[in-house]
PyMOL commands that place a pseudoatom at each C-alpha (Angstrom):
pseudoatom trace, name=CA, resn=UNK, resi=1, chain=A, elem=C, hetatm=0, pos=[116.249, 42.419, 79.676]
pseudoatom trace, name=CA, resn=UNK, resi=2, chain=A, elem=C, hetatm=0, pos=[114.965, 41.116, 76.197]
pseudoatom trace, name=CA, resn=UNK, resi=3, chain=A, elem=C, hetatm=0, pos=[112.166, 43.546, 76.682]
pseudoatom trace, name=CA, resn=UNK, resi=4, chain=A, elem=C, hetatm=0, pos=[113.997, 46.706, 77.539]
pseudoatom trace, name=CA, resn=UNK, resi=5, chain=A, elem=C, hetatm=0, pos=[115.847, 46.184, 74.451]
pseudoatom trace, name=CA, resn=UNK, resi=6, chain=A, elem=C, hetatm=0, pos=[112.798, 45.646, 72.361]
pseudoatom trace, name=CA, resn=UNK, resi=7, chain=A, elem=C, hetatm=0, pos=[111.363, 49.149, 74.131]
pseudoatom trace, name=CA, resn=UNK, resi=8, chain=A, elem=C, hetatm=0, pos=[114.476, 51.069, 73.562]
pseudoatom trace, name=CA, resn=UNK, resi=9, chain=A, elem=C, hetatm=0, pos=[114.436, 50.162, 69.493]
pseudoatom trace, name=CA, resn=UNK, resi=10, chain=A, elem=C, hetatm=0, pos=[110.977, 50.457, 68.849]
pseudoatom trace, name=CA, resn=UNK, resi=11, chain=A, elem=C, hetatm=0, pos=[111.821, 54.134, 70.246]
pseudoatom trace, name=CA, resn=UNK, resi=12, chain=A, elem=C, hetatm=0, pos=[114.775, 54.644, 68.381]
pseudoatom trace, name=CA, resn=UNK, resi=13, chain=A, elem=C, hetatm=0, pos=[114.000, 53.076, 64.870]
pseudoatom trace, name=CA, resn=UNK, resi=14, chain=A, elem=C, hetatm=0, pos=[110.740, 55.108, 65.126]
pseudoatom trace, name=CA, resn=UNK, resi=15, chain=A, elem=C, hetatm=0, pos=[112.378, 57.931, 65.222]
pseudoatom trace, name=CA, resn=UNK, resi=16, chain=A, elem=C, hetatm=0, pos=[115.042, 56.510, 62.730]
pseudoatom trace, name=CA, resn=UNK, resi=17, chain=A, elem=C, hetatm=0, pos=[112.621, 55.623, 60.269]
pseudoatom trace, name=CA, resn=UNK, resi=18, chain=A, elem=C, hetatm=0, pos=[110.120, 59.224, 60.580]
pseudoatom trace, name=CA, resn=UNK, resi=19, chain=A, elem=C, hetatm=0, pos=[113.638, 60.990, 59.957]
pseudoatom trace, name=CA, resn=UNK, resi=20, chain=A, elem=C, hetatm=0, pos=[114.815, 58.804, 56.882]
pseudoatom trace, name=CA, resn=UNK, resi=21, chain=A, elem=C, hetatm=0, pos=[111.389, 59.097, 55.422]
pseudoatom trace, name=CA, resn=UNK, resi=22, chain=A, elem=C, hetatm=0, pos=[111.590, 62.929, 55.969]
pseudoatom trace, name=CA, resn=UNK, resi=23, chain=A, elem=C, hetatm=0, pos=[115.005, 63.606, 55.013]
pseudoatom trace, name=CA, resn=UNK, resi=24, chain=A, elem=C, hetatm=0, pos=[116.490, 60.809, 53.097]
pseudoatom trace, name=CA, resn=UNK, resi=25, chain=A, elem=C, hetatm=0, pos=[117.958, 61.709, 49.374]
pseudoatom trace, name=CA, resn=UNK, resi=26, chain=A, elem=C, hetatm=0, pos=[116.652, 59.851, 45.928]
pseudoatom trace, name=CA, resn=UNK, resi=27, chain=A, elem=C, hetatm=0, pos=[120.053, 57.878, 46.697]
pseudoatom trace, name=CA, resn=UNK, resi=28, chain=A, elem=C, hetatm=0, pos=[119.655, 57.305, 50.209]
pseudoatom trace, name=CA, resn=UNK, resi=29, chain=A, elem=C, hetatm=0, pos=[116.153, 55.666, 49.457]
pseudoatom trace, name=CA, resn=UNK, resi=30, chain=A, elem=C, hetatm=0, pos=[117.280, 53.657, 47.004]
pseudoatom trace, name=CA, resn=UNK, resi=31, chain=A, elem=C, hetatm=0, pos=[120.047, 52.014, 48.767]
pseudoatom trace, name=CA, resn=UNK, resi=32, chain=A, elem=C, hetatm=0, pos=[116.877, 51.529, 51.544]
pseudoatom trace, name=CA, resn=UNK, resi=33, chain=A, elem=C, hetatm=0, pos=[114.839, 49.726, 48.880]
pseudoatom trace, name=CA, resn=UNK, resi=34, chain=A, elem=C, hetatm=0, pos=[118.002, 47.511, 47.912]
pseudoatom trace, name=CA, resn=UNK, resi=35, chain=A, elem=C, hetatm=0, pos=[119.040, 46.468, 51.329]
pseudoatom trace, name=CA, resn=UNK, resi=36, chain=A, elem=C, hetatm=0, pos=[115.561, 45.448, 51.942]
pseudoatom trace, name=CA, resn=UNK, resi=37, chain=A, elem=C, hetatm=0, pos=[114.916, 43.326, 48.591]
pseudoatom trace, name=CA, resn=UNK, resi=38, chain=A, elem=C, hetatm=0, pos=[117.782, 41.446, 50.162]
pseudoatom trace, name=CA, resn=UNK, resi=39, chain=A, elem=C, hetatm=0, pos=[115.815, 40.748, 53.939]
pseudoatom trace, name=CA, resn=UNK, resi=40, chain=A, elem=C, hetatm=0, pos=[113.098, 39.990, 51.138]
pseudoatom trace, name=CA, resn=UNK, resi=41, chain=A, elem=C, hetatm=0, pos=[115.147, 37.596, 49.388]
pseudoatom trace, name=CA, resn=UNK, resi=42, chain=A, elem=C, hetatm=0, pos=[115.760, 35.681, 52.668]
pseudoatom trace, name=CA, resn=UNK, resi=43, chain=A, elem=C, hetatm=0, pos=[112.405, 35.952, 54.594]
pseudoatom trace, name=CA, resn=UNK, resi=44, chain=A, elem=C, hetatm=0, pos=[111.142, 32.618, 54.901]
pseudoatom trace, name=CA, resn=UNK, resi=45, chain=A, elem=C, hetatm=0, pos=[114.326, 31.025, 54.827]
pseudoatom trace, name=CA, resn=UNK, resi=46, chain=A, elem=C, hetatm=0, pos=[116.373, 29.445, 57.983]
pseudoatom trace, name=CA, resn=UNK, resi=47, chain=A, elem=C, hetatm=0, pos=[119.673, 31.146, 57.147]
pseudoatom trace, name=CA, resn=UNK, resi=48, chain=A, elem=C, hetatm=0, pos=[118.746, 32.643, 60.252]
pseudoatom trace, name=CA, resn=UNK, resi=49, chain=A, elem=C, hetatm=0, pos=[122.596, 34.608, 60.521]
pseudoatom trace, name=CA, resn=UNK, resi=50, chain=A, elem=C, hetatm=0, pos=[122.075, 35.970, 57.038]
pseudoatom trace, name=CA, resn=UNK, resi=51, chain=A, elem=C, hetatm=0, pos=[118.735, 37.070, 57.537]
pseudoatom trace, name=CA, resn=UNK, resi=52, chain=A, elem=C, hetatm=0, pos=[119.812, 38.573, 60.454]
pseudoatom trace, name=CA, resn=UNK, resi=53, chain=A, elem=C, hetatm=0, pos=[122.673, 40.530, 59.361]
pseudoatom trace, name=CA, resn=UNK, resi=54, chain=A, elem=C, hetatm=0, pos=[120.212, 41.531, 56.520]
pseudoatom trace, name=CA, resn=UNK, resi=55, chain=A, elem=C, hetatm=0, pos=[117.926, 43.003, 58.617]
pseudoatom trace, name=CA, resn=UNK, resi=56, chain=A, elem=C, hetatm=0, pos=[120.456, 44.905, 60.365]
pseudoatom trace, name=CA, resn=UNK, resi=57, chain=A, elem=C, hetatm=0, pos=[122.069, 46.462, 57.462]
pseudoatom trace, name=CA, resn=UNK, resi=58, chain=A, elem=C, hetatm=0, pos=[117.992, 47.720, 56.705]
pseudoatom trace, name=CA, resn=UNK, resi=59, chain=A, elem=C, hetatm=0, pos=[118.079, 49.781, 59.818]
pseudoatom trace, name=CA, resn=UNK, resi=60, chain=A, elem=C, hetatm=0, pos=[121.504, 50.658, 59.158]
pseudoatom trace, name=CA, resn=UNK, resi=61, chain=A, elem=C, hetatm=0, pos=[120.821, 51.948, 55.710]
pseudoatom trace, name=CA, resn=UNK, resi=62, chain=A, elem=C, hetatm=0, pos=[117.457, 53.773, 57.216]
pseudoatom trace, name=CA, resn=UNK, resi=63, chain=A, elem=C, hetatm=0, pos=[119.635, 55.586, 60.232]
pseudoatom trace, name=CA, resn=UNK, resi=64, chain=A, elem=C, hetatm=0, pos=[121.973, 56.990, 57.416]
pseudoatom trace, name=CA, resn=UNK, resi=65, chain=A, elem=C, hetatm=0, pos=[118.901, 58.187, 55.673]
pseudoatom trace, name=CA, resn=UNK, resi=66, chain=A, elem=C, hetatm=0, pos=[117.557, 59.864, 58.975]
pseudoatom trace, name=CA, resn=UNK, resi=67, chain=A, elem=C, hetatm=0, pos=[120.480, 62.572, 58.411]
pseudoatom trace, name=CA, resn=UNK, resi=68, chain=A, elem=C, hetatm=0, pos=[121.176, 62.436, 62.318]
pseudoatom trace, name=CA, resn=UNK, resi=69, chain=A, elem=C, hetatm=0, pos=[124.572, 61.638, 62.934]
pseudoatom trace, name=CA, resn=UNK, resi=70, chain=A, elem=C, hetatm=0, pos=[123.672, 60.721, 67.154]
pseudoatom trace, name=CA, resn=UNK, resi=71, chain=A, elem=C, hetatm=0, pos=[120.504, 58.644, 65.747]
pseudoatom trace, name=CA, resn=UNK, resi=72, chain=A, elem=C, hetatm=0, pos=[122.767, 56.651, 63.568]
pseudoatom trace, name=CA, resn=UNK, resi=73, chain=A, elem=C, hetatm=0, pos=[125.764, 56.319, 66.111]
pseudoatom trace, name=CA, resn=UNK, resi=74, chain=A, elem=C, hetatm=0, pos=[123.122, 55.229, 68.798]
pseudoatom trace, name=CA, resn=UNK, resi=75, chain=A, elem=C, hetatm=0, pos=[122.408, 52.528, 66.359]
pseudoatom trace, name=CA, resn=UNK, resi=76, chain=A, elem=C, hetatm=0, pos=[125.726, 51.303, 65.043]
pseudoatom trace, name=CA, resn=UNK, resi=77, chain=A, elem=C, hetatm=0, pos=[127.020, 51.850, 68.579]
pseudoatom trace, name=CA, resn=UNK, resi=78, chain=A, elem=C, hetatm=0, pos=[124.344, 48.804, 69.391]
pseudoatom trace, name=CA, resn=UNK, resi=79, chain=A, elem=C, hetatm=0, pos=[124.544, 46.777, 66.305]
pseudoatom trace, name=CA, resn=UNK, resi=80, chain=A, elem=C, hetatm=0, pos=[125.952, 43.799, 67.432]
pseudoatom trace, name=CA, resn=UNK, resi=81, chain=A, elem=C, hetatm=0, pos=[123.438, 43.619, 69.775]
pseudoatom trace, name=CA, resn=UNK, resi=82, chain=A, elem=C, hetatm=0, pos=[120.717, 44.173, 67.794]
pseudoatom trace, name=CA, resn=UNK, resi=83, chain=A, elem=C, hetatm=0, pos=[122.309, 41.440, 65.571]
pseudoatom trace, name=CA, resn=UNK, resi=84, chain=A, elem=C, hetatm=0, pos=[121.727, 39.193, 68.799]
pseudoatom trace, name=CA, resn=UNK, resi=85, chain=A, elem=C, hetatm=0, pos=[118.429, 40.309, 69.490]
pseudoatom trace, name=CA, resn=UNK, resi=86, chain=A, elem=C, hetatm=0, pos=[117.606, 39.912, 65.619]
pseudoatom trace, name=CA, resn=UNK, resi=87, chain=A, elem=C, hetatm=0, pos=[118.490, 36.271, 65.692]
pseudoatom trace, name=CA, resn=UNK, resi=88, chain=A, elem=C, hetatm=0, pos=[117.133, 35.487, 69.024]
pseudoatom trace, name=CA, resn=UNK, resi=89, chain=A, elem=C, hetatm=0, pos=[113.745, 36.783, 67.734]
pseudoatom trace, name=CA, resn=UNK, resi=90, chain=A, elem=C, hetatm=0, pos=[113.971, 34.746, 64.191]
pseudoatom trace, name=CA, resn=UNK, resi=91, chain=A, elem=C, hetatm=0, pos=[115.086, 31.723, 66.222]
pseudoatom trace, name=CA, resn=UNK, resi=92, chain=A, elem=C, hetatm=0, pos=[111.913, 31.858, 68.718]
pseudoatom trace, name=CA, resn=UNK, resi=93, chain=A, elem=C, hetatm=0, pos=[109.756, 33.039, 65.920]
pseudoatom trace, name=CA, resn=UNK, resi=94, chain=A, elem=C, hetatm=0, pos=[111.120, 29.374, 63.718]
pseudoatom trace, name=CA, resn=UNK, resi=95, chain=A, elem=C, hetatm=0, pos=[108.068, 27.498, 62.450]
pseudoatom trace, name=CA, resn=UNK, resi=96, chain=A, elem=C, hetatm=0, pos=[105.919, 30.228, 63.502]
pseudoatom trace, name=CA, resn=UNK, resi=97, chain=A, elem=C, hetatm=0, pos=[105.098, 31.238, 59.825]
pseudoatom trace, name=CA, resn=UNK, resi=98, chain=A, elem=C, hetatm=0, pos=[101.875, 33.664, 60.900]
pseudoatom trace, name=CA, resn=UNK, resi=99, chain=A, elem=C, hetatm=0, pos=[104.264, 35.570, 62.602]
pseudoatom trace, name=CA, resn=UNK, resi=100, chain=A, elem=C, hetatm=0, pos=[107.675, 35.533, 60.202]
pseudoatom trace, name=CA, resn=UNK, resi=101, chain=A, elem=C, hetatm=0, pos=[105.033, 36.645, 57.448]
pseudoatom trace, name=CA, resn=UNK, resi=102, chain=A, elem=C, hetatm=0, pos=[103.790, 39.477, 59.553]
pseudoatom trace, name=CA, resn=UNK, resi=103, chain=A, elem=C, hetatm=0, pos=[106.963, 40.409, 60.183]
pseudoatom trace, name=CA, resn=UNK, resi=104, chain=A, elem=C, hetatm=0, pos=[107.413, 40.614, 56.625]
pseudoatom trace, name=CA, resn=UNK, resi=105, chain=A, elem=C, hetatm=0, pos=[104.824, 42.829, 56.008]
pseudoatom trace, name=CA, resn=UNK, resi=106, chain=A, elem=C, hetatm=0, pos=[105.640, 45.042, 58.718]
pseudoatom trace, name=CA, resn=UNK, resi=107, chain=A, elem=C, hetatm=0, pos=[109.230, 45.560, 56.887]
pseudoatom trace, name=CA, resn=UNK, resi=108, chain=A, elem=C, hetatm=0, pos=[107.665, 46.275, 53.619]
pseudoatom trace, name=CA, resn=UNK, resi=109, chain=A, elem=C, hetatm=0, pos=[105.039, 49.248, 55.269]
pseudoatom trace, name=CA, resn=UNK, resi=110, chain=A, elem=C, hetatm=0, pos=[108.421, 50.485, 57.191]
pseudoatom trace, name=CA, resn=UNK, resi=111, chain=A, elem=C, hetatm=0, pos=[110.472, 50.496, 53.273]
pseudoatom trace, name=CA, resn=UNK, resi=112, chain=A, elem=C, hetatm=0, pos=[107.320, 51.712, 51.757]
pseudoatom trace, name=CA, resn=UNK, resi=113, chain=A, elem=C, hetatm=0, pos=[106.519, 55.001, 53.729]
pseudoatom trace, name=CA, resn=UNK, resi=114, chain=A, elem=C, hetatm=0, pos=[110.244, 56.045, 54.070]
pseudoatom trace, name=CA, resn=UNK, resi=115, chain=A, elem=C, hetatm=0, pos=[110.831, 55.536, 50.390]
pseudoatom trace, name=CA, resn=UNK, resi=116, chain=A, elem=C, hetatm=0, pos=[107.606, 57.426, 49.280]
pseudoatom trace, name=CA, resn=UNK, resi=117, chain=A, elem=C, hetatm=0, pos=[108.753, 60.248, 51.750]
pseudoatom trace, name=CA, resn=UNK, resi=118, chain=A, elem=C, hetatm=0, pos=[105.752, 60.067, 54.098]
pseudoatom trace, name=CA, resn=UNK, resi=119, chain=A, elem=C, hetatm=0, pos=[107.281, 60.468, 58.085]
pseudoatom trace, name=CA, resn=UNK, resi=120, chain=A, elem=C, hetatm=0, pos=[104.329, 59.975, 60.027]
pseudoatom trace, name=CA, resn=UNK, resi=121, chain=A, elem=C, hetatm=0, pos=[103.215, 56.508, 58.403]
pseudoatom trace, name=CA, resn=UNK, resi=122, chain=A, elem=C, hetatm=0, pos=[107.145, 55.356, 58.598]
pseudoatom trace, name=CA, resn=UNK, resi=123, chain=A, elem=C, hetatm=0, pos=[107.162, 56.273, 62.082]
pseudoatom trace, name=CA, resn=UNK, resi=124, chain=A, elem=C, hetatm=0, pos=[103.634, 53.962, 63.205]
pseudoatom trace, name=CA, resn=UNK, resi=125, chain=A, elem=C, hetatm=0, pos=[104.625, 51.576, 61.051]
pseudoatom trace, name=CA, resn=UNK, resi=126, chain=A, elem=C, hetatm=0, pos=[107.853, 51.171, 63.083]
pseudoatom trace, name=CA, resn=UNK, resi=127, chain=A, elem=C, hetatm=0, pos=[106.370, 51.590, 66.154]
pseudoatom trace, name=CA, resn=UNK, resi=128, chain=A, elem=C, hetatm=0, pos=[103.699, 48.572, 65.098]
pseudoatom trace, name=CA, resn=UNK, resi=129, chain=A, elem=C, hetatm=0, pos=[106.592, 46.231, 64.085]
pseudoatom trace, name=CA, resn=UNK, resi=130, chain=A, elem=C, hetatm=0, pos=[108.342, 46.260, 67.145]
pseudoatom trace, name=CA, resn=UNK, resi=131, chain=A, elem=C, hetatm=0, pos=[105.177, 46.385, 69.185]
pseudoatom trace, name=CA, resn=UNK, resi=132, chain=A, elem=C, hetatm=0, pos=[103.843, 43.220, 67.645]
pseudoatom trace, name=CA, resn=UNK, resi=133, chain=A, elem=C, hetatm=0, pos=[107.512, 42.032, 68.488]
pseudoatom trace, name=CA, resn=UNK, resi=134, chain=A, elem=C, hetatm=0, pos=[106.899, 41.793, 71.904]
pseudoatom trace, name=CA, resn=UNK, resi=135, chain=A, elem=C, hetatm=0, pos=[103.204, 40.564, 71.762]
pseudoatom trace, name=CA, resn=UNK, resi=136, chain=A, elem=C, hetatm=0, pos=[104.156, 38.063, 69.991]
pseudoatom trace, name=CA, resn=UNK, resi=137, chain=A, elem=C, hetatm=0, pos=[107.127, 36.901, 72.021]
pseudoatom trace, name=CA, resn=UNK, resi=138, chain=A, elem=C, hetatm=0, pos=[104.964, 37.461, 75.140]
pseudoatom trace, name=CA, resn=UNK, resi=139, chain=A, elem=C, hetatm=0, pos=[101.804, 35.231, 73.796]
pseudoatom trace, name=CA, resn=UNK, resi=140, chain=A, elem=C, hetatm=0, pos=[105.078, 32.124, 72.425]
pseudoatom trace, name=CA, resn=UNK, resi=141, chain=A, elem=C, hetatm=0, pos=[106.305, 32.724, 76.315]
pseudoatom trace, name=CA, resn=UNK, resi=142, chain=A, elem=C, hetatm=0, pos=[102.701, 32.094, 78.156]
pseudoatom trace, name=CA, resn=UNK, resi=143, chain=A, elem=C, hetatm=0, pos=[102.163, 29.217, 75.505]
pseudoatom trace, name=CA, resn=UNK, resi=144, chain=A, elem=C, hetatm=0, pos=[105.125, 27.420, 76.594]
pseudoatom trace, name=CA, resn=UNK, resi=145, chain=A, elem=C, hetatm=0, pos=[104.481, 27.892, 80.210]
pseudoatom trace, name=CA, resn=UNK, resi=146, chain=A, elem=C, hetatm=0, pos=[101.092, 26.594, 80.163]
pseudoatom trace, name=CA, resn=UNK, resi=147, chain=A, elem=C, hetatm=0, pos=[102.528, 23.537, 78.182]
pseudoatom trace, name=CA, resn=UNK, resi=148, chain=A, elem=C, hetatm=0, pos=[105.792, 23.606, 81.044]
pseudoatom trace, name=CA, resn=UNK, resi=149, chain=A, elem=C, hetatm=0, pos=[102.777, 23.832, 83.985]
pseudoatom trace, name=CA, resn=UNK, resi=150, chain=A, elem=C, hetatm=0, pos=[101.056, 21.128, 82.252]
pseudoatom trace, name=CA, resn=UNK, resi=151, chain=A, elem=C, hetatm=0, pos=[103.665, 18.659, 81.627]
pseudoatom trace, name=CA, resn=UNK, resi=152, chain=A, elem=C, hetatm=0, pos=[104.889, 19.287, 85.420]
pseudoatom trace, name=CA, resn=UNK, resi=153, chain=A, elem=C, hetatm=0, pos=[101.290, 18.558, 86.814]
pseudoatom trace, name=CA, resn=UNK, resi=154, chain=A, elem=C, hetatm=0, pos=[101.285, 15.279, 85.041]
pseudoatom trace, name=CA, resn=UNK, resi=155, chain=A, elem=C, hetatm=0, pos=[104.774, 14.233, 86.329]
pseudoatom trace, name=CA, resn=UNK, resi=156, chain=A, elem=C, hetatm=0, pos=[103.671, 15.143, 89.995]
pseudoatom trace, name=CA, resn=UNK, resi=157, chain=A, elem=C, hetatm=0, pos=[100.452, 12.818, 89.277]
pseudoatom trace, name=CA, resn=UNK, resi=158, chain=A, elem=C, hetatm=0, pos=[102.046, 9.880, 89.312]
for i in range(1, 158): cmd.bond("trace and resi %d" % i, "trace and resi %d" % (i + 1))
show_as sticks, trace
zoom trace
């Protein structure tokens, strides 16, 4: 399910991202910091299959960083599907601006702690992304089910 996929990456980019923030060269970091001005560049934005792809290349450029060659085939081994999930996310998260901006934020902490070389922080800060992920999508599904249950109680009042 959506969710089991949204588990299994918040435990793997943790990891990912304590590894590349731990490990990752001047150059490495760098090319972490350039990938990400370009999510930055298109945050906001509806270009939904760019900003996805963008994204993807960010944990892409982090795995390389975490110096672990079964961390980073794990992750290029599921990229297409994390381009899926990616999009799927952006595309429920459309016109939810709170939440794309959060999101935002919670990229920048991630690019932040690995590029100032500090594990711990890049590994919560990971974690937190992903987990407000799923709250999020969680809180968007009971909101439309309340407004489903409500629309089918005033059909079945007339």
């Amino acid at each position: 399910s959506h969710y089991d996929l949204l588990e299994f990456r918040c435990a793997l980019e943790s990891v990912i991202a304590y590894y590349a923030a731990l490990r990752g060269s001047d150059v490495e970091k760098e090319k972490i910091q350039q990938v990400y001005n370009e999510v930055a560049k298109l945050d906001g934005s509806e270009r939904l299959d760019e900003l996805s792809r963008a994204v993807v290349d960010f944990y892409l450029a982090v795995a390389d960083a975490s110096h672990n060659v079964l961390l980073v085939h794990l992750l290029r081994g599921i990229q297409d599907l994390l381009l899926h999930n990616i999009k799927e996310n952006l595309l429920v998260f459309s016109g939810h601006n709170d939440v794309r901006s959060q999101l935002s934020e919670h990229r920048t902490a991630i690019m932040q702690a690995i590029v100032e070389g500090e594990p711990e922080k890049a590994r919560v800060a990971s974690g937190q992304h992903l987990a407000f992920i799923e709250q999020s999508l969680l809180r968007l599904d009971q909101e439309n089910n309340r407004i489903h249950g409500s629309v089918r109680r005033l059909l079945s009042s007339k």
